[in-house]
N, C-alpha and C positions, 0 to 999 in steps of 0.2 A: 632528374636526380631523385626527384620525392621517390616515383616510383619506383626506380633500384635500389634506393633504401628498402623501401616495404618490403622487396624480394628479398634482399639481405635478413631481414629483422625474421621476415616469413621459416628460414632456412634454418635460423639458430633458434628461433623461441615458435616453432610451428603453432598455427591457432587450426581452431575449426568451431563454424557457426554453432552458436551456443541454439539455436533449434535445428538442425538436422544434420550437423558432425561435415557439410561441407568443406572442406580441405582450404586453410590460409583465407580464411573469412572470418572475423569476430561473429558477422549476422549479415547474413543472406540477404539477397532482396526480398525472394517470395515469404520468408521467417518472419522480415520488416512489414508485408502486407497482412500477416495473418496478426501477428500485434494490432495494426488500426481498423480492426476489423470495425469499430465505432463504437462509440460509447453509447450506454443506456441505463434505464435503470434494470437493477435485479432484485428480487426478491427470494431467497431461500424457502424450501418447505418440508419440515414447517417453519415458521418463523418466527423468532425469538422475540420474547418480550422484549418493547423499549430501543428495535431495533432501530436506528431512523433511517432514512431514503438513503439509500447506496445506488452509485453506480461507478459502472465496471467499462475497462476499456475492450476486455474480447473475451471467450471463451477458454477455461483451464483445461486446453487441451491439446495433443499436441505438439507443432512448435511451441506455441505461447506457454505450455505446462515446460517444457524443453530447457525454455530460455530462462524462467523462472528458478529451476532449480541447478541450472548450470551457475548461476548469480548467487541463489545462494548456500547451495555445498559443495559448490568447485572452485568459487573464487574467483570467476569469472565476471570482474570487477568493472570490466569495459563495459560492459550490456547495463550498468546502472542510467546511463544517459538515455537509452534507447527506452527502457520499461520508465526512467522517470517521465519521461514525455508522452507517456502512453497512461501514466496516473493523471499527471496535468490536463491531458483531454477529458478523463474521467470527471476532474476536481472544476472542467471548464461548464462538464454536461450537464451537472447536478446545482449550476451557479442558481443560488438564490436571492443574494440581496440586492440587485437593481444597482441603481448609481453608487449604493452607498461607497466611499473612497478607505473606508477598515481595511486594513490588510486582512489576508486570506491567512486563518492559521493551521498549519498539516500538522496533526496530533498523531505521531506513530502512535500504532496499537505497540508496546514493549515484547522483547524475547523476552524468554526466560535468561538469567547470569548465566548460567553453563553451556546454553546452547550459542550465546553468544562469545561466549569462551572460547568453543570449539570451535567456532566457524570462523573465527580471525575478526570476526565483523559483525553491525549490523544491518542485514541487510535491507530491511524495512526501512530505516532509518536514511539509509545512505540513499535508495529510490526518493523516499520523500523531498532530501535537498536535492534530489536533481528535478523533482517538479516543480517545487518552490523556485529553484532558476529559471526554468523555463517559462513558469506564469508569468516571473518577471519581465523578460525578456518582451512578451508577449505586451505587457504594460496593465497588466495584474499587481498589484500589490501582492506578496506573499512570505511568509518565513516559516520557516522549522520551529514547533514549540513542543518538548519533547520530554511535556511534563507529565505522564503516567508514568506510575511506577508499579514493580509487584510487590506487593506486602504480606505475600505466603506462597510458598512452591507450587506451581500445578506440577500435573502429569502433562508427558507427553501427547498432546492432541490427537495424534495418525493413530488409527483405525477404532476410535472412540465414534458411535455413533453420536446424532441432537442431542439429546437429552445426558448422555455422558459426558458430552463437551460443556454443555450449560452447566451441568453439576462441578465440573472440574475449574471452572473459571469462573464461577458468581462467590461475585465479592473479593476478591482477586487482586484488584487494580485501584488503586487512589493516587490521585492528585499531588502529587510532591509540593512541598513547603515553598509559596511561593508561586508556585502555578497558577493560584487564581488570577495573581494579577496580569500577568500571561495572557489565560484565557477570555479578559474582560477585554482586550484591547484589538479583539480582529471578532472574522467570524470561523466559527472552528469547524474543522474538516476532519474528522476523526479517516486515518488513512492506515491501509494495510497492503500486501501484496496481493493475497489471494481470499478470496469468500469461501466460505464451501458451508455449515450451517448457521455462520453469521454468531457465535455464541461469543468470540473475542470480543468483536464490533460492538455487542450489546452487553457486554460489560464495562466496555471502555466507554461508552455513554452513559453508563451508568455510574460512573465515578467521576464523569464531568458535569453532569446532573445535579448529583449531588453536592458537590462543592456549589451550583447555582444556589442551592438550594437554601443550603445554609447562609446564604446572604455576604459570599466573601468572594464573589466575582459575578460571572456570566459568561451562556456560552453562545444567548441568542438562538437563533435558529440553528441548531444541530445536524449536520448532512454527515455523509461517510464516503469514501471512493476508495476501489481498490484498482489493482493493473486489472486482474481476471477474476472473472466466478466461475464456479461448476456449471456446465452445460443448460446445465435443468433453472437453475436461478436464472438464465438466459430465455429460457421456452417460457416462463410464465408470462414474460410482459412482452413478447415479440411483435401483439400486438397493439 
């Protein structure tokens, strides 16, 4: 019965694998291995002041680039379980504090309001509670804290090179009213979809920094995890 439903559902609402357009598939098997491909760390280059230790679940490229953008500028809302657990590997690889029993906190890096306007969604956000489930699951403490915010417009990131994307987003990002005490209560994972010069990542550390700083919480040891990095953030630490 399940599966003449699927056939039914397949017939009237046709899908196809959000990495290679495979026919009445949400995600492939081979699309699903190219996602685990394993986590590590990445490094950008160059690399941005203040970045702290990132790691990535696979390469943005692709299926994995595929599925990423099928997720999010087609709406393809099902693939958020698949890449959330493909962050959660990332968020397992980068695990720094030993026994401690703090929850794990996933700090989306924020859209822009308009881009999230347009897209129905966010979907940085919506990957994050599906990692945050599945750490659980796993017997991770974890929650969504979804406390940056932007407090001036950037531009558009895409086809800005390092130093245009740094300029474009420093100073960008703070801490919403309230977040500190958020962020005193786990250890925080500053989290994103994709790396590519790392300049989001190290602003959003650098607004959860500063709130340390100023003596109105803590972020403890600072790590970051994304689904994918660009190829190259991949080549530097392979070994």
């Amino acid at each position: 019965m399940r599966g003449w439903r699927r056939e039914i559902v397949g017939l009237v609402l046709p899908v196809a694998c959000g990495g290679c357009g495979r026919p009445r598939t949400e995600l492939c098997e081979v699309c699903a291995v190219a996602l685990a491909a394993g986590p590590r760390r990445v490094t950008p280059a160059p690399e941005p002041a203040g970045l702290p230790a990132v790691h990535a679940a696979a390469p943005y490229e692709n299926a994995v680039r595929a599925m990423l953008l099928a997720h999010k500028e087609r709406g393809a809302l099902g693939l958020a379980g698949v890449l959330g657990g493909a962050l959660a590997a990332a968020v397992r690889a980068g695990a720094g504090h030993g026994g401690d029993a703090r929850a794990v906190l996933l700090v989306p890096v924020p859209s822009a309001r308009r881009a999230t306007a347009g897209r129905g969604h966010d979907p940085v956000r919506r990957i994050a509670a599906a990692a945050a489930s599945g750490l659980r699951r796993g017997g991770t403490p974890a929650r969504v804290a979804a406390v940056l915010r932007q407090r001036r417009a950037v531009a558009d990131q895409a086809g800005l090179g390092a130093r245009a994307r740094q300029a474009n987003v420093a100073g960008a990002l703070v801490v919403a009213d309230g977040g500190e005490k958020l962020l005193a209560g786990g250890h925080v994972v500053l989290v994103d979809d994709v790396l590519t010069t790392g300049a989001s990542l190290a602003e959003a550390a650098r607004a959860v920094r500063a709130t340390s700083r100023a003596g109105r919480g803590g972020a403890g040891m600072l790590r970051a995890a994304v689904v994918a990095a660009s190829p190259s953030a991949f080549e530097i630490n392979r070994n």
